[in-house]
Backbone bond lengths (Angstrom), bond angles and torsions (degrees), N, CA, C in turn:
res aa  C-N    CA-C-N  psi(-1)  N-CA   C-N-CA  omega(-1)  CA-C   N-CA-C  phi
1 X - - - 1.433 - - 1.526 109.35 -
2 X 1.004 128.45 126.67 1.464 134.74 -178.50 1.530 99.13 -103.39
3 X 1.678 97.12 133.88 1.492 136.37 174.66 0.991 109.49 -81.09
4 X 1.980 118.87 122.78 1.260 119.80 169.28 1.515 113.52 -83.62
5 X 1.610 113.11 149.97 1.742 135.85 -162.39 1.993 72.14 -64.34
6 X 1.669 105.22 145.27 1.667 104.52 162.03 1.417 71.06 -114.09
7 X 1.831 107.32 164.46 1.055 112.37 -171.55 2.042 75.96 -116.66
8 X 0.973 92.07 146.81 1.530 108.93 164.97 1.978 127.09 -90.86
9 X 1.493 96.65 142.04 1.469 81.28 -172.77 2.026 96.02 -83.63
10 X 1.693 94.36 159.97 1.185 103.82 -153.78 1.646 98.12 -82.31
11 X 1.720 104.16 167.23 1.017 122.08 -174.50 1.692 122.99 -82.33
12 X 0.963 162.48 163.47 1.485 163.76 -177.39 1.493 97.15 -70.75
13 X 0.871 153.46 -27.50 1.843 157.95 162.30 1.321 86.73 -69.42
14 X 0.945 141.14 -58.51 1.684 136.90 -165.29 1.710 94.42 -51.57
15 X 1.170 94.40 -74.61 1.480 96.61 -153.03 1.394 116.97 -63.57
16 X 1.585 102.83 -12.43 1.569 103.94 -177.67 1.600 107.53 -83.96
17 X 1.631 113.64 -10.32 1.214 119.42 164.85 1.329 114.73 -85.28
18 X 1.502 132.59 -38.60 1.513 111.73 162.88 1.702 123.09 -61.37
19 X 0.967 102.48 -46.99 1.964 104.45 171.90 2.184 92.23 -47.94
20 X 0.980 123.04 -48.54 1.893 99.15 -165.18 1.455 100.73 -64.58
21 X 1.434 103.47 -34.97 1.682 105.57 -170.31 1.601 103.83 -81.41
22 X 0.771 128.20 -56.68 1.491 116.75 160.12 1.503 114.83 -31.41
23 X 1.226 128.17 -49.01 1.197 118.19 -170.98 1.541 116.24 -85.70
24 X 1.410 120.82 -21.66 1.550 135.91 164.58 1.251 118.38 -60.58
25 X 1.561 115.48 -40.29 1.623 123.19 -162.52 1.901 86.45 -89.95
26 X 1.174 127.79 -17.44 1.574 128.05 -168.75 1.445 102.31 -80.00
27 X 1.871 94.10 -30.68 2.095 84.55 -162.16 1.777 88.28 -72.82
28 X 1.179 97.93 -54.17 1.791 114.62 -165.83 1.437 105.72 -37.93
29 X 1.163 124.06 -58.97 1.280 134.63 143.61 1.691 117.27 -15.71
30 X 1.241 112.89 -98.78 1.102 110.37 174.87 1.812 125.66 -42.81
31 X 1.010 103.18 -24.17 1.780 116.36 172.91 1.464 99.34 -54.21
32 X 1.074 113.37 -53.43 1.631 130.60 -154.10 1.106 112.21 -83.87
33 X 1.398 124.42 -24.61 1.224 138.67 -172.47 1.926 107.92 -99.67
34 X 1.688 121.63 -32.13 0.868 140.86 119.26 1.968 117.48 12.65
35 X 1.407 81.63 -102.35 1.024 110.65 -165.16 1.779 105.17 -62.81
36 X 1.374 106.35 -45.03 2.023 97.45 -167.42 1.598 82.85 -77.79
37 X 1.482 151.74 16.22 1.345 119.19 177.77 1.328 97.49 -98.73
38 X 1.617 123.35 -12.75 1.477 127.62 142.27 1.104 147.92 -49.32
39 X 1.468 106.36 -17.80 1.741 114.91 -150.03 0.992 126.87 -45.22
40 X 1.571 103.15 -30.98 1.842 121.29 -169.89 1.309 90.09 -62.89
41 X 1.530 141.00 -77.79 1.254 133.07 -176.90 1.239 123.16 4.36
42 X 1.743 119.26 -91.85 1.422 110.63 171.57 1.638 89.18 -177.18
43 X 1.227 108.07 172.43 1.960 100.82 -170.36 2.018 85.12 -104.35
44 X 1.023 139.20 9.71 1.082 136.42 149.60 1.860 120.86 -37.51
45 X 1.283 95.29 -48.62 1.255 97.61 171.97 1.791 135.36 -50.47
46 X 1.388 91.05 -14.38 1.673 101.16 173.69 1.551 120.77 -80.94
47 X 1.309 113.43 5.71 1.646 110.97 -172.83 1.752 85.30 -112.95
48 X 1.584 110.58 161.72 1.512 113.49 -165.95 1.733 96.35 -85.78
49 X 1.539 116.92 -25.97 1.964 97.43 179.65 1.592 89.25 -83.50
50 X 1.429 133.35 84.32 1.157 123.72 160.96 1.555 105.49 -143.17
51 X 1.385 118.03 18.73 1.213 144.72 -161.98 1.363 105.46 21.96
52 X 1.357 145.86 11.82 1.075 121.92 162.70 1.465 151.70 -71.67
53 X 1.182 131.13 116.36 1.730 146.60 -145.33 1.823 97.43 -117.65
54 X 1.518 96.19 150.24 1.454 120.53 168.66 1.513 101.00 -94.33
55 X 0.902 98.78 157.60 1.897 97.70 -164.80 1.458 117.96 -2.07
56 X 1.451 105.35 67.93 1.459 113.49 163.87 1.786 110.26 59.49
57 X 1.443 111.71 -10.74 1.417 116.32 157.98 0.854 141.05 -125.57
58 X 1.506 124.46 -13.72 1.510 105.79 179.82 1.848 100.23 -111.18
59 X 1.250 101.45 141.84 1.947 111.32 -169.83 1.469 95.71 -63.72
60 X 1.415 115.36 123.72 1.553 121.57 158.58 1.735 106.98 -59.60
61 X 1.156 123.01 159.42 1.595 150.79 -140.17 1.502 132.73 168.01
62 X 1.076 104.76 100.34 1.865 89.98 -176.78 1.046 92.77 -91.10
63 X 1.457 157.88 -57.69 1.503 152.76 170.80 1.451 101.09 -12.98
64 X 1.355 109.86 -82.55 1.727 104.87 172.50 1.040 124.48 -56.59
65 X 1.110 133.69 -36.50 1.834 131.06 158.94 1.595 104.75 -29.73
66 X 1.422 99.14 -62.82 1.593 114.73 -152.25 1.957 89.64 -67.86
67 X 1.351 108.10 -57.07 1.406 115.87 156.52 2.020 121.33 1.80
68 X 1.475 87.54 -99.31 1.603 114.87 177.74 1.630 103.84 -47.38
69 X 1.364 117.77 -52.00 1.604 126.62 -179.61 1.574 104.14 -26.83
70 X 2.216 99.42 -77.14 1.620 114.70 -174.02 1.608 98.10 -57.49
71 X 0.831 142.26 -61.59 1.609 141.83 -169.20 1.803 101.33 -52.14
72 X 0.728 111.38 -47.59 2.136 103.52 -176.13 1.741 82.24 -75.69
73 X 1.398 154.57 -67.26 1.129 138.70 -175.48 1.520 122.84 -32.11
74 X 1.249 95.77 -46.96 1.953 113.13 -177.31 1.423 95.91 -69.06
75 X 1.568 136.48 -38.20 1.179 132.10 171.35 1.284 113.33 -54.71
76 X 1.591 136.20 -63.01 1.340 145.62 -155.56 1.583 81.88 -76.38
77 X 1.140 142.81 -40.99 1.674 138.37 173.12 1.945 110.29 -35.42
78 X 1.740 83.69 -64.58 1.749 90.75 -162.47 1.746 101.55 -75.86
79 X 1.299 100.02 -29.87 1.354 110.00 170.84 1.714 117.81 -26.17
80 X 1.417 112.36 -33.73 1.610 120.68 -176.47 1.711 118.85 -83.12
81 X 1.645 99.44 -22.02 1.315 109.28 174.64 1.722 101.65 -100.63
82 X 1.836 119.71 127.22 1.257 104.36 144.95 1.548 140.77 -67.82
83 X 1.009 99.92 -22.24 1.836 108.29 170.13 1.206 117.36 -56.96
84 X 1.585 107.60 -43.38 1.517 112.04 -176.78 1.701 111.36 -72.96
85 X 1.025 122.26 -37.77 1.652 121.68 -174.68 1.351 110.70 -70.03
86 X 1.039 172.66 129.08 1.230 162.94 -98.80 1.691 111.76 51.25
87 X 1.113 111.38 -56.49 1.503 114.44 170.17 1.722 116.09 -73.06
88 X 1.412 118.12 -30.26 1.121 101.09 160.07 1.151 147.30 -88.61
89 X 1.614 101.50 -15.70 1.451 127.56 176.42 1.529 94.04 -60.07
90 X 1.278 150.07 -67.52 1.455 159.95 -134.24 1.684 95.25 -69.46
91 X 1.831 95.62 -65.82 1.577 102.30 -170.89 1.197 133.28 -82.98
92 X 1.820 114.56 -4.18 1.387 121.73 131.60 1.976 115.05 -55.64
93 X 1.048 158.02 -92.10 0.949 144.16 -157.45 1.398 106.46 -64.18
94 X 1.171 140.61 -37.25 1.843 120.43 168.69 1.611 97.65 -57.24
95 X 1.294 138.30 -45.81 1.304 113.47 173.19 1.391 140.84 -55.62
96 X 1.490 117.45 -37.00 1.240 122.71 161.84 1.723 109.06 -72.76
97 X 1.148 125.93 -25.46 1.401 105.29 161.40 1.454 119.97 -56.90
98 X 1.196 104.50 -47.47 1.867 115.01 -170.27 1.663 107.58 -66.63
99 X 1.230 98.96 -28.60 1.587 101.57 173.01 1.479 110.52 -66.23
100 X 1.404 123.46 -53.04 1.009 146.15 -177.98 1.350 113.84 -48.26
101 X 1.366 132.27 -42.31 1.110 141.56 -144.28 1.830 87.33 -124.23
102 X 1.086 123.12 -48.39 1.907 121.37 161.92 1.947 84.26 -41.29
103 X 1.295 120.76 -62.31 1.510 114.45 -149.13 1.683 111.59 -55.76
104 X 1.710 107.02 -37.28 1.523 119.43 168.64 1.474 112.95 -68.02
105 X 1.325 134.87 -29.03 1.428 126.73 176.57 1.086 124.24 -68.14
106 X 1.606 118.30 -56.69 1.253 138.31 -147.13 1.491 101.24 -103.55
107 X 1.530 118.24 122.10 1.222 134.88 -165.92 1.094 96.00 -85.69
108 X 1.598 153.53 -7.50 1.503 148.45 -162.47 1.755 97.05 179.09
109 X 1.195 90.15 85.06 1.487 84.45 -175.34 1.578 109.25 -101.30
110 X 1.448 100.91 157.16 1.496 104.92 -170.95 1.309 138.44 -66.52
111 X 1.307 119.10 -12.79 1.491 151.61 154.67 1.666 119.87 -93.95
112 X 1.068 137.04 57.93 0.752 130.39 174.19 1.386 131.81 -54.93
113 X 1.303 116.55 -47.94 1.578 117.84 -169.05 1.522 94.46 -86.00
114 X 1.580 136.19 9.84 1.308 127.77 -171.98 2.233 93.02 -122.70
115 X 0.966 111.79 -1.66 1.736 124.07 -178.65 1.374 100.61 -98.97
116 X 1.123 115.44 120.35 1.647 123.76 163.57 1.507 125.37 -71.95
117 X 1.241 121.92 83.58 1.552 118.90 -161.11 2.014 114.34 -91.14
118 X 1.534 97.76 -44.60 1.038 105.56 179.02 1.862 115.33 -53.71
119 X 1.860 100.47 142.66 1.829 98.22 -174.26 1.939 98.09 -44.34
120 X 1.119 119.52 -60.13 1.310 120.95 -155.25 1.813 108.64 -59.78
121 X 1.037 113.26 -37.95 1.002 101.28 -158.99 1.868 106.83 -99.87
122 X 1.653 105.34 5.08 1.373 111.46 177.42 1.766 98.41 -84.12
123 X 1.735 96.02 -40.26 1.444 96.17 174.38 1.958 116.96 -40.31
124 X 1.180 88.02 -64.95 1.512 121.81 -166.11 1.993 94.72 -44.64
125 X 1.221 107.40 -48.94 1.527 104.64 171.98 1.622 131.87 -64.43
126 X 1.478 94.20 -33.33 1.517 106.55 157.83 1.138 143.44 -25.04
127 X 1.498 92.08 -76.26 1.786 125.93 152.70 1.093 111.04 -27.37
128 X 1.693 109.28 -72.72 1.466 118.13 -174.01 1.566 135.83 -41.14
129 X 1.544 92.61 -40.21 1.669 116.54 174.57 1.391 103.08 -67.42
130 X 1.615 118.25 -73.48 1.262 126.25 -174.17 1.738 107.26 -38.50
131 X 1.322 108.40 -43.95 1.690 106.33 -162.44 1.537 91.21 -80.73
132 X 1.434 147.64 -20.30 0.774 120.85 -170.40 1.850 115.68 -108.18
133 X 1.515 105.36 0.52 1.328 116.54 -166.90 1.796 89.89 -86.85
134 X 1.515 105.83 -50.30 1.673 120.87 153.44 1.332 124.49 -13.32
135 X 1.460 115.75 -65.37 1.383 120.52 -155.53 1.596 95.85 -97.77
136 X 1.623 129.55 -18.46 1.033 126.95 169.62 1.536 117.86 -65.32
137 X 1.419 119.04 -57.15 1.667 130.29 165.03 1.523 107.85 -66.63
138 X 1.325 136.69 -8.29 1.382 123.52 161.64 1.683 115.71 -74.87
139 X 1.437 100.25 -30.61 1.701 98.11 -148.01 1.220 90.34 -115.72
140 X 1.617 120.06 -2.54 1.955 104.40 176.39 1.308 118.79 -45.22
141 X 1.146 110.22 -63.80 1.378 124.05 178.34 1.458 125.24 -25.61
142 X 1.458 115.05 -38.44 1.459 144.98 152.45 1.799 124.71 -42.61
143 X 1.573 105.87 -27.07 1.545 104.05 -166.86 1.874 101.05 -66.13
144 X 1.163 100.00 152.83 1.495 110.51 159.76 1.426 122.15 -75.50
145 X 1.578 93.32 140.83 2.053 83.18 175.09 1.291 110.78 -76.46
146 X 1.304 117.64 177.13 1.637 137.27 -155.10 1.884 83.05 -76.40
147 X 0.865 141.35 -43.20 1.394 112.38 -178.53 1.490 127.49 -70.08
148 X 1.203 119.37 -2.58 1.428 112.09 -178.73 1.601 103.89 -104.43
């Protein structure tokens, strides 16, 4: 007789990994959506000296669009493992810090359209790190052991 999979309700690492990916696939999203209600303008607007901003603050980017998109995907991925979310939650927000903080050093940095330079949108990465370095050290404690 074959046993049906029960799906289990999810763990607090879970969900703190669908809320980042939810909120990653929204900006990327919204970037994109952004940007083609522009299009006529000129596709110039996708490089960061092209001054163009989402409400006057955060720097338009398709690199980071395209960016945030794969990263909320890789979330809804690890999202299925609890073991894994905790580990990604952490090294997603130390990365956008380190990005962040490469973005304050480096006067010409080598990634540009992937560096958050603009005030709003350095803010906006902040958050991101903090909330997700947050929800990783809140909800460890939460993962399931390897047998369930």
């Amino acid at each position: 007789m074959h046993q049906a999979h029960i799906r289990s309700k999810p763990v607090p690492p879970q969900i703190a990994t669908l809320w980042l990916a939810g909120a990653l696939i929204s900006l990327a999203c919204f970037g994109f959506l952004t940007r083609l209600a522009r299009y006529v303008d000129s596709l110039a607007t996708w490089i960061p000296a092209s001054g163009s901003f989402r409400f006057g603050l955060f720097h338009l980017s398709l690199a980071l669009n395209v960016v945030h998109l794969l990263l909320g995907a890789a979330a809804l991925i690890v999202a299925g493992s609890a073991a894994h979310c905790v580990p990604f939650l952490a090294t997603t927000g130390v990365a956008f810090l380190v990005l962040v903080g490469y973005g304050q050093l480096e006067v010409h940095p080598i990634l540009p359209d992937l560096i958050p330079t603009s005030s709003g949108s350095i803010w906006l990465h902040v958050v991101l790190a903090l909330s997700a370095i947050t929800a990783g050290l809140a909800t460890a404690r939460h993962q399931r052991s390897p047998s369930h």
